[in-house]
N, C-alpha and C positions, 0 to 999 in steps of 0.2 A: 803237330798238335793244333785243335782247334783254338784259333787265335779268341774269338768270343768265350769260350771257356778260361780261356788265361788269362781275360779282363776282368772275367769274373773272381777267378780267387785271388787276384792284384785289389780287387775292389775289397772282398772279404778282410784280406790281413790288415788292409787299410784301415777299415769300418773297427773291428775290432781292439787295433792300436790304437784310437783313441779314446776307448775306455782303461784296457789296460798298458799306462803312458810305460814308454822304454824299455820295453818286454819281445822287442819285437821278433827277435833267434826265437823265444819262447813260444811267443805267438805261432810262429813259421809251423815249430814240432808238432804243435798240437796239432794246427790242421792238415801237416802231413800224416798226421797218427791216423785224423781219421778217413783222410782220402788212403790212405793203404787198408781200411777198414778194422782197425784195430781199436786197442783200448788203450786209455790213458792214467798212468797214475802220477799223480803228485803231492811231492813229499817236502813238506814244508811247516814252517811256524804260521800260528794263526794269523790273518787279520793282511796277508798281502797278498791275495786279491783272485785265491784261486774259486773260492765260488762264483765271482763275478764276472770271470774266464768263462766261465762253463755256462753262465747266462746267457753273456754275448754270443757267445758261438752258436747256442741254439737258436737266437733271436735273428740273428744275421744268414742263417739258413732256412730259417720260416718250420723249424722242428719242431716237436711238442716235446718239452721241457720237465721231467720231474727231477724233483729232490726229496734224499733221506738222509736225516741225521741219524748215524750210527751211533749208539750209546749199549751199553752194558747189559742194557734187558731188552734190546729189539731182537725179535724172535724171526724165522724166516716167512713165514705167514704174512709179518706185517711188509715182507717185502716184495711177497709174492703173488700175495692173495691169500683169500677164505671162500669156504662155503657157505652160507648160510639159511638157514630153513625158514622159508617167504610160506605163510600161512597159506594166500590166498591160491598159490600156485601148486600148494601142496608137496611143496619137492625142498631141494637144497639148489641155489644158483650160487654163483662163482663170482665172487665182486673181484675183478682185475685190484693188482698191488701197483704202488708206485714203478715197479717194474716195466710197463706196458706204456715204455714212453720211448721216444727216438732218442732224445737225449737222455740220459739216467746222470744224476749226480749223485755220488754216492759219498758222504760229507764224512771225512773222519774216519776210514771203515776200519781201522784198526783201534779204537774205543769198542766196537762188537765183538762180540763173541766166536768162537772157530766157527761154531755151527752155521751162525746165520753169515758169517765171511762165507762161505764154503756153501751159501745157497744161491752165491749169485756165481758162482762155476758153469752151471750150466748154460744159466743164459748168456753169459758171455762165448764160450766157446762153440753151442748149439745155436743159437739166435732160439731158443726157447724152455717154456718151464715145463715140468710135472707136479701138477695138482691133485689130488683126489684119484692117484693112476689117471690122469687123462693129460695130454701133452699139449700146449697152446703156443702156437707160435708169437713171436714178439714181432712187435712195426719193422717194416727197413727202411729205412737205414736205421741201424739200433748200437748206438755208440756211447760207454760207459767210461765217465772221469770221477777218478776215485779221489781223493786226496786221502792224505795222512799224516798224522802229527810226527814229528820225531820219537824215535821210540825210546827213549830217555825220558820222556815224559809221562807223570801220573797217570793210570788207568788206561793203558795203550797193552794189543796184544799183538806182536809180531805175526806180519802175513804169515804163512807154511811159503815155500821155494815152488809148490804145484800153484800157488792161485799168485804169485807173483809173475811165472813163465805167463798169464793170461794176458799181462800186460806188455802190450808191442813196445809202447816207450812210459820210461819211469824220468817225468824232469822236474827242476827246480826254479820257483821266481825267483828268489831271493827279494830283498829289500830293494824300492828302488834308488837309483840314483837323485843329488841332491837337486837337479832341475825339474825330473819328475815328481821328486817328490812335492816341489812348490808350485808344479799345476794343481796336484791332487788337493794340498791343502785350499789353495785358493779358485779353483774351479766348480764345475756343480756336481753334485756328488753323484758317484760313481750309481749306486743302484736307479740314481732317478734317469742318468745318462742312459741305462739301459733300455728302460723306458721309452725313451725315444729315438731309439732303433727302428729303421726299417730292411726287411730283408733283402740281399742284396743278391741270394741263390735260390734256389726250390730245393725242394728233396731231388725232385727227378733231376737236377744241374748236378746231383752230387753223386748222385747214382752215375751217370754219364764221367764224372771226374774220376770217382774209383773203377772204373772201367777201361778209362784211357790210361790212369797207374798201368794195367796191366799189360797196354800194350806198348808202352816205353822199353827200348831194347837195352841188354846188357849182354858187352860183348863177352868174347873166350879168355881177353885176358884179364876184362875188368871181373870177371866172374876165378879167376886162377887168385887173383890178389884179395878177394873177397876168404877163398879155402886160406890162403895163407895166414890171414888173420884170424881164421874162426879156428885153424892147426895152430897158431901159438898161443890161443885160450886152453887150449888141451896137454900144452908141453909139460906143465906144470911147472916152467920159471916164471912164470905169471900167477897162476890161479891154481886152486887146490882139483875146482873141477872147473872143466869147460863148458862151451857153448854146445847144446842141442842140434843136431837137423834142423829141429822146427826153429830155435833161436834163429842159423844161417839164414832159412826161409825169410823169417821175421825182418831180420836186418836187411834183404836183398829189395821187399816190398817197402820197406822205409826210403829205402835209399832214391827209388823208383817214383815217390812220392817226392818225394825234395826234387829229383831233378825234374818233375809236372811242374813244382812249383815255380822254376827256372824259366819253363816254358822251352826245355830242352823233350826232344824224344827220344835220347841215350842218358844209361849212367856214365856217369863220372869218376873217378877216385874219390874225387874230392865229396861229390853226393856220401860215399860209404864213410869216412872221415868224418864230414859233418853230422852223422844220426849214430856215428857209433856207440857214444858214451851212453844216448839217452836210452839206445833199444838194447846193447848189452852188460851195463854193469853192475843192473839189478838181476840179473840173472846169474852172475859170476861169485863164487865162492873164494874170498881173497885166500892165499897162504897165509898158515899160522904166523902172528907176528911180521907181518908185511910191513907195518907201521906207517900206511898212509891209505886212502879209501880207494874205494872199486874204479872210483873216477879216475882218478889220480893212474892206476895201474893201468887201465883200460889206452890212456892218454900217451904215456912210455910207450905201453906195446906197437901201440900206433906207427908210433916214430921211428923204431927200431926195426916196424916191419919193411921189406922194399917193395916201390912201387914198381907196377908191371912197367 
């Protein structure tokens, strides 16, 4: 592995841990997520600190940054784009949607509606939209963190299982601990902190990183114990239904990612162990009355399965 490349995303998780204090597993997934070129969801109660994740990240990669708040009447248009009929040109031009950005936050997307949940499909899995019949490609690097309330919560409407598969990993801040949290109280506040960021990669360093993802090896048998566990997602003593091909795939480039961030040029067991939960157990259908969550099941299976 290029050693300058790995000072570099040493520098990144750095730079970014000290906006968001004692998060730092957290920190790691995300930008394995998106060095494996995937999408991010996060699912969590308001106010700990996932839009200000998704700041940092794009400010510390030198990205161009939007955000949309998802709410009950945003329409896909206002996410995508409009036409509009410009007098002087005589025509209808295409005004770009918060969409047409390298980082996309998509804030809450479970407050919107299917429709407009279901208009950012494309772009996430095409790297582009359809407007007016005509197709625009999106920036690359073009990587999407969604968050989302609990779905117990007021005015919230559950992803569909097709635009949840869009997401490579689905994780959680939680609250922080009580030392972070008395920097946070007494230190300077986190949006102004973002603020004074400077980038510490380029686009093209990151394009170069999801590239080297791909050429990190994974052997016969790290690849044998990989089937084993995506075979006892399918036995059905774990889960109603299993993991996908494309999930496998999902989890193999996650893991590929984590071991870049190691500064290894082999997976590991322990790479596939550490991304398991986050890339498979939003994608997993628990059995009736299982009486504990995807995480929890995902974590068992783990354990019970043998290492090569």
């Amino acid at each position: 592995m290029n050693t300058e490349l790995g000072e570099k995303l040493t520098r990144l998780t750095d730079q970014i841990s000290t906006i968001i204090v004692g998060k730092r597993p957290q920190i790691r997934d995300c930008v394995a997520c998106l060095l494996a070129g995937g999408h991010l969801l996060i699912e969590d109660v308001p106010g700990v600190g996932k839009t200000t994740l998704a700041h940092a990240l794009s400010v510390s990669l030198g990205l161009r940054f939007s955000r949309v708040q998802f709410t009950a009447d945003l329409m896909p248009t206002d996410l995508i784009g409009v036409s509009v009929y410009e007098r002087a040109r005589e025509s209808f031009v295409f005004h770009p949607g918060p969409v047409f950005a390298q980082v996309l936050l998509a804030d809450e997307i479970n407050r919107a509606g299917p429709r407009t949940q279901s208009a950012l499909l494309e772009a996430m899995e095409e790297q582009q939209v359809t407007a007016d019949g005509e197709t625009r490609e999106l920036p690359r690097p073009f990587f999407v963190i969604a968050t989302q309330n609990p779905s117990d919560q007021l005015g919230t409407y559950a992803l569909p299982e097709s635009q949840l598969d869009r997401f490579l990993m689905c994780i959680t801040l939680g609250y922080p601990d009580r030392a972070s949290e008395r920097e946070l109280l007494t230190g300077l506040d986190r949006r102004d902190a973002v603020q004074q960021l400077r980038a510490v990669m380029t686009p093209a360093d990151l394009i170069e990183a999801q590239r080297a993802v791909l050429a990190v090896h994974a052997s016969g048998a790290l690849l044998d114990y990989l089937q084993s566990l995506i075979a006892a997602t399918r036995s059905g003593a774990w889960f109603a239904e299993g993991l996908s091909p494309r999930a496998g795939i999902a989890v193999l480039r996650a893991a590929k990612a984590h071991a870049l961030l190691d500064q290894r040029d082999h997976v590991a067991p322990d790479d596939i162990q550490a991304i398991l939960v986050q890339t498979a157990a939003h994608r997993l259908v628990p059995l009736p009355g299982a009486g504990r969550g995807r995480a929890e099941q995902v974590r068992s299976m783990i354990e019970a399965t043998p290492l090569p």
